[in-house]
C-alpha positions in Angstrom: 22.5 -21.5 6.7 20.6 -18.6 7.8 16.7 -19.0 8.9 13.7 -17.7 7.1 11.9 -15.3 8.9 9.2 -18.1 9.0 11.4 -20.2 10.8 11.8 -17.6 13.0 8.1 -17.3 13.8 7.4 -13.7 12.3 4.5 -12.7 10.3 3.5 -9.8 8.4 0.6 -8.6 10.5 -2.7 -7.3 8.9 -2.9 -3.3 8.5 -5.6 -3.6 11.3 -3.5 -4.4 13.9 -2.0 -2.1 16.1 0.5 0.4 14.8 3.4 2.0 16.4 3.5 4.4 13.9 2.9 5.1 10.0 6.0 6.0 7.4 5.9 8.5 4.7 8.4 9.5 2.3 7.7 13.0 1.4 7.6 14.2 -2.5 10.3 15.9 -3.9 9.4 18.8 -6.2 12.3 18.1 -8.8 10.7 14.5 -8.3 8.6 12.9 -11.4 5.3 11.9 -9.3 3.6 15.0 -9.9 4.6 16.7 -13.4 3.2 20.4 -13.2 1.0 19.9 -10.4 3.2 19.6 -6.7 1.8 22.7 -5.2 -1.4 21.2 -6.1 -1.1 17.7 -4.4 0.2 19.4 -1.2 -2.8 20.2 0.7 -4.0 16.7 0.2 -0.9 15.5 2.0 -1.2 17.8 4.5 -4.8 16.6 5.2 -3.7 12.9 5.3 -1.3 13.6 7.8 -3.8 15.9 10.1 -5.7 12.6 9.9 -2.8 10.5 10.2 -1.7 12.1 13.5 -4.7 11.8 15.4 -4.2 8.3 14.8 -0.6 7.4 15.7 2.8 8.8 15.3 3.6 9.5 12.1 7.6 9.0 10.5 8.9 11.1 7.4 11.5 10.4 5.3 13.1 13.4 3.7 16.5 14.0 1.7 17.9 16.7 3.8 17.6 19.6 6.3 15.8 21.9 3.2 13.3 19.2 2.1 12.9 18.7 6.0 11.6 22.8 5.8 9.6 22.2 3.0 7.5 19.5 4.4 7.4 21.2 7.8 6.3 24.4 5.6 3.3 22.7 4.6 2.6 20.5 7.8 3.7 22.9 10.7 0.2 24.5 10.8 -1.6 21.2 12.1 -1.8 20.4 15.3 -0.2 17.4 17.2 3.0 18.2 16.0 4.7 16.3 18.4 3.7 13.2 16.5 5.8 13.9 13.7 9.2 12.5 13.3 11.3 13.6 10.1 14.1 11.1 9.7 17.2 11.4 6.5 16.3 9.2 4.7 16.6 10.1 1.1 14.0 9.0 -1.9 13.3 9.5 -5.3 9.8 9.1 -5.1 6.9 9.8 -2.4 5.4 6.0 -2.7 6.4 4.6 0.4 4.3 1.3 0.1 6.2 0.3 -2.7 9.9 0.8 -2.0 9.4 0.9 2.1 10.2 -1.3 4.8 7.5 -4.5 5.2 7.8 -5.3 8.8 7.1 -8.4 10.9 6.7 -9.5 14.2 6.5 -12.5 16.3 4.6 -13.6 19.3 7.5 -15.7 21.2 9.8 -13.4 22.2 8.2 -10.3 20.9 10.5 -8.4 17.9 10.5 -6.3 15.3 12.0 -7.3 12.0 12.1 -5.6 8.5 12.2 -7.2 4.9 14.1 -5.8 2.4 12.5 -6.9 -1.5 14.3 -5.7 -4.1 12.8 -2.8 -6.0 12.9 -1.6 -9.8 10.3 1.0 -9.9 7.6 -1.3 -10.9 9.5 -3.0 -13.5 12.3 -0.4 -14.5 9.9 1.9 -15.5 10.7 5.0 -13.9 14.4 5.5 -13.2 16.1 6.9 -11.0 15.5 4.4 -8.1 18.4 3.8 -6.2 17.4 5.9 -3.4 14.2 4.3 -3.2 15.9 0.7 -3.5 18.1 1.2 -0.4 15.1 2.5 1.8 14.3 -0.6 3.8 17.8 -0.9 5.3 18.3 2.5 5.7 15.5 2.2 8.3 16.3 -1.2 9.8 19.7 1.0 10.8 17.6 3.8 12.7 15.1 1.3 14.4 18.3 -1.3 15.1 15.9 -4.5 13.9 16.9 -7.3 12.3 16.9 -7.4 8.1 16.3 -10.1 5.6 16.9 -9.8 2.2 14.7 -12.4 -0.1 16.2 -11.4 -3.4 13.0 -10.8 -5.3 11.8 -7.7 -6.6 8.7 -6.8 -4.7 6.5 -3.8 -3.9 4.4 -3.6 -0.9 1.5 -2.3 -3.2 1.7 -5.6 -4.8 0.4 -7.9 -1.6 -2.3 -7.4 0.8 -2.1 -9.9 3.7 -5.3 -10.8 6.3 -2.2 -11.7 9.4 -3.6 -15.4 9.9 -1.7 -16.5 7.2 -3.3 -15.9 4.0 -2.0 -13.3 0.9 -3.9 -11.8 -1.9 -1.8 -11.0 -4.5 -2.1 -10.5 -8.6 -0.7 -12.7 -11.7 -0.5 -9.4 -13.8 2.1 -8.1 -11.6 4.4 -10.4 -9.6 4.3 -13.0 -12.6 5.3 -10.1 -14.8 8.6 -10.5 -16.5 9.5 -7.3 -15.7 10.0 -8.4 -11.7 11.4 -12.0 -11.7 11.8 -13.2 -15.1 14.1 -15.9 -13.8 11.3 -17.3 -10.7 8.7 -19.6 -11.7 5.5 -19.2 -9.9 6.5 -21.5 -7.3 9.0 -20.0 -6.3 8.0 -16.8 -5.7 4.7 -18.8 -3.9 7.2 -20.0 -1.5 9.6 -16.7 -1.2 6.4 -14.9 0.4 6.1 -18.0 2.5 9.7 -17.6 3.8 9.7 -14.3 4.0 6.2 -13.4 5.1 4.8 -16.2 7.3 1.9 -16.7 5.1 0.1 -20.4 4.2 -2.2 -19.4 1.6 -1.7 -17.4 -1.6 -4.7 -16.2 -3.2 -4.2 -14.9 -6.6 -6.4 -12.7 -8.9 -5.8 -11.8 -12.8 -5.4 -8.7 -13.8 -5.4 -4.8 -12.3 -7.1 -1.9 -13.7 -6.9 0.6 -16.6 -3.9 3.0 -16.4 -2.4 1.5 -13.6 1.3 1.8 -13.9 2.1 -1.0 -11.4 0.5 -3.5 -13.7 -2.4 -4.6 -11.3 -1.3 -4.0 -7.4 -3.5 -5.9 -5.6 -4.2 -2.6 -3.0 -6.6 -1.0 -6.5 -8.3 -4.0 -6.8 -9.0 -6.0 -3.3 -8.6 -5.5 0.6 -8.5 -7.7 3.1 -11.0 -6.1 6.1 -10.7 -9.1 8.5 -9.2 -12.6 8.6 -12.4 -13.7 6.6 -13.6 -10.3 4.9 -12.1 -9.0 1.5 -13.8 -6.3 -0.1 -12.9 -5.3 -4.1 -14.2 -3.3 -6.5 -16.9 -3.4 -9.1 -17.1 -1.7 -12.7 -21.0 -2.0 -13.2 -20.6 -0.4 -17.0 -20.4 -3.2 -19.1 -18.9 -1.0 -21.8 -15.8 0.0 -19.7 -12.3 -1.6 -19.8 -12.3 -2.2 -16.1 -16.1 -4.3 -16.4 -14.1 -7.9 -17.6 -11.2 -8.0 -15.4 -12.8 -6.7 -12.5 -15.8 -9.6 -12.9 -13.2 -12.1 -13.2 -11.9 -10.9 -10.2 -15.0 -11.0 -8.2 -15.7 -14.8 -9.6 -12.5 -16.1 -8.1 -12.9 -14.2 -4.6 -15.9 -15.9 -4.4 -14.7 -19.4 -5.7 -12.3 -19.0 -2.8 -12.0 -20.5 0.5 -9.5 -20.0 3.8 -9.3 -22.9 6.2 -12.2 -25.0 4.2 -14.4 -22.0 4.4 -16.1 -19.0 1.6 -14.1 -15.8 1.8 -17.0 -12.8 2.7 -17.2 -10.8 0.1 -18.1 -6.9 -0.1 -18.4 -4.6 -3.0 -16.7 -1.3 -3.9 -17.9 0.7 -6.8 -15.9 2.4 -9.4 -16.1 6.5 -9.4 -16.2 7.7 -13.0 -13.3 7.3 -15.4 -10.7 9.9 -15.0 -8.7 11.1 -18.0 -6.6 13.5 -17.8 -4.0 14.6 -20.6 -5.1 11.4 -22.7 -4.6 9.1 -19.5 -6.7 7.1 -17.9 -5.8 7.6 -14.2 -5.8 4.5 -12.0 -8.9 5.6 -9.2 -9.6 3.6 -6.9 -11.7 3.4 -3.8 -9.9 0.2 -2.8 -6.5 2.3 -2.3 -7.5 3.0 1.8 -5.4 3.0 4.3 -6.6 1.7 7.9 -4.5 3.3 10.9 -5.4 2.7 14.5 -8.0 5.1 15.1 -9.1 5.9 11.5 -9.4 5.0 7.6 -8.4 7.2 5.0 -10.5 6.7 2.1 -9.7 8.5 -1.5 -12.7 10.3 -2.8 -13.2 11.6 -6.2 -15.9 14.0 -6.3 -18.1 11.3 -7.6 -21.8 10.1 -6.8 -20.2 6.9 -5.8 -18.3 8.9 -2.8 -20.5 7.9 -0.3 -21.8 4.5 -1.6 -17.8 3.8 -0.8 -17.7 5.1 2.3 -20.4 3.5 3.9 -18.9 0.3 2.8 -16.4 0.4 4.6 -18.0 2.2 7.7 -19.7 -1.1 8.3 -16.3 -2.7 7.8 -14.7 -0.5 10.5 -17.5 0.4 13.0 -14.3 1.2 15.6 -12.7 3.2 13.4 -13.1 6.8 11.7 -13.9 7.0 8.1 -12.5 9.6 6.6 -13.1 10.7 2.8 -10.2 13.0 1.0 -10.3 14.6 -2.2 -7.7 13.0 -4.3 -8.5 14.3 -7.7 -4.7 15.6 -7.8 -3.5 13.1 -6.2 -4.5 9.9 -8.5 -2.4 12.2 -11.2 0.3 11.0 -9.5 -1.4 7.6 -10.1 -1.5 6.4 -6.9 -3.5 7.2 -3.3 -3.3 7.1 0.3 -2.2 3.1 0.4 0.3 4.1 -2.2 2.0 6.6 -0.1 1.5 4.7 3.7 3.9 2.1 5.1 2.2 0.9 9.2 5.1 0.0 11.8 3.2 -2.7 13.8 3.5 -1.9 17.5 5.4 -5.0 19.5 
């Protein structure tokens, strides 16, 4: 019988630890991320990747040679370009949290492994997907690393792991029927054990208002350190997100790792966002933390800054770096969303 990557001694290192490099999977025009508005989203990509590369090197998945050009087309102009890797490797969609490669690694006999989790486009709602299913694989082959395939639907979107073996995950999306309707809780407890390395699952209720994923974890609570989660607040008592969100914060703070109180920090909420009738999912808890830096979505909003200097004290090491995402978020997801770290062995 073939061992668990547990029994193999990896872990799924926390996004704070070094990176060898940060995967993207570059949008597609024809693609359905961004009705009516690509042209619009791409200078925001191109500023996460000028960020990005100051950082670490940074790996591209694109369909072919043309989509290659059109991604180079927009990203040519920064500098660094040296950093930038475009591999094939086709998609559907740009969301490379969800449907990319979680890696591991181990301290005896230092290695790279990758785990593949099934994917269904966050509960079949958005096919096409079989591109976007096979992705993990795909770049186990380039890298030449081991793969192991748990046989659960997963998205990367949907966990947020501290590296010292605790998870934070959500009951509103991986107990959704829509994933696993044939796992009882248990089991998929002890699938992320297996496959992950963790000890401790944390689990909070339900996500926010107009996310699609039905409540990733990465909109509503971050892991900062191995003690340290931040998530965020709705302060208006009148707003859909106030309830859930208070819940939230109630069991973070009933919590404890090892016998001890989790630390807890507080992100606002910018404004509600509508747009078309939607609400859009924004979220100041959707950061990404690379090597040298933290991209942080920003919204225009008064509670821009209150958000940043949260987590400047949570990174004093690190730059902060605020980015526009108004059109972004209208693809209903941000910079965690579209990120996927390569831990450096």
């Amino acid at each position: 019988m073939t061992k668990t990557p547990r029994e193999l001694g990896y872990r799924m290192p926390a996004e704070w630890e070094p990176h060898a490099a940060t995967w993207l999977s570059w949008p597609r025009r024809e693609g359905i991320s961004f009705p009516d508005s690509f042209d619009r989203v791409l200078p925001t990509l191109r500023e996460m990747v000028a960020a990005l590369i100051e950082s670490e090197p940074v790996c591209i998945n694109v369909v072919n040679g043309a989509h290659e050009a059109e991604a180079r087309a927009v990203l040519d102009s920064s500098p660094h370009q040296e950093c930038i890797t475009y591999y094939q490797v086709p998609t559907n969609e740009p969301w490379c949290r969800d449907h990319g490669p979680i890696f591991l690694t181990r301290d005896v006999d230092p290695k790279l492994a990758i785990v593949d989790w099934d994917y269904n486009a966050w509960g079949n709602k958005y096919p096409p997907f079989d591109l976007d299913e096979v992705v993990p694989t795909r770049v186990a082959e380039l890298l030449n690393v081991p793969v192991f395939y748990p046989r659960m639907i997963l998205e990367g979107g949907s966990i947020e792991v501290n590296g010292a073996g605790a998870l934070l995950t959500s009951e509103s999306c991986l107990l959704n029927k829509n994933r696993n309707p044939n796992l009882s809780r248990d089991q998929i407890e002890q699938r992320l054990r297996d496959f992950l390395g963790v000890r401790e699952i944390l689990w909070l209720g339900d996500g926010i208002e107009g996310d699609d994923t039905d409540g990733h974890i990465d909109d509503l609570a971050r892991f900062v350190s191995e003690t340290r989660v931040v998530t965020v607040v709705e302060e208006n008592s009148d707003d859909a997100n106030y309830k859930p969100l208070q819940e939230n914060l109630e069991r973070l703070r009933g919590m404890k790792l090892s016998g001890h109180k989790l630390d807890v920090m507080i992100l606002p909420m910018p404004r509600k966002i509508m747009r078309e009738g939607m609400r859009l999912p924004a979220s100041y808890a959707n950061f990404y933390i690379g090597n040298r830096c933290v991209l942080v979505p920003t919204f225009a909003d008064p509670t821009d800054e209150i958000a940043l200097s949260v987590l400047r004290k949570c990174f004093p090491n690190r730059r902060v770096v605020g980015i526009d995402c108004r059109e972004l978020i209208w693809g209903l997801g941000t910079f965690h969303c579209l990120t996927q770290q390569q831990p450096a062995v």
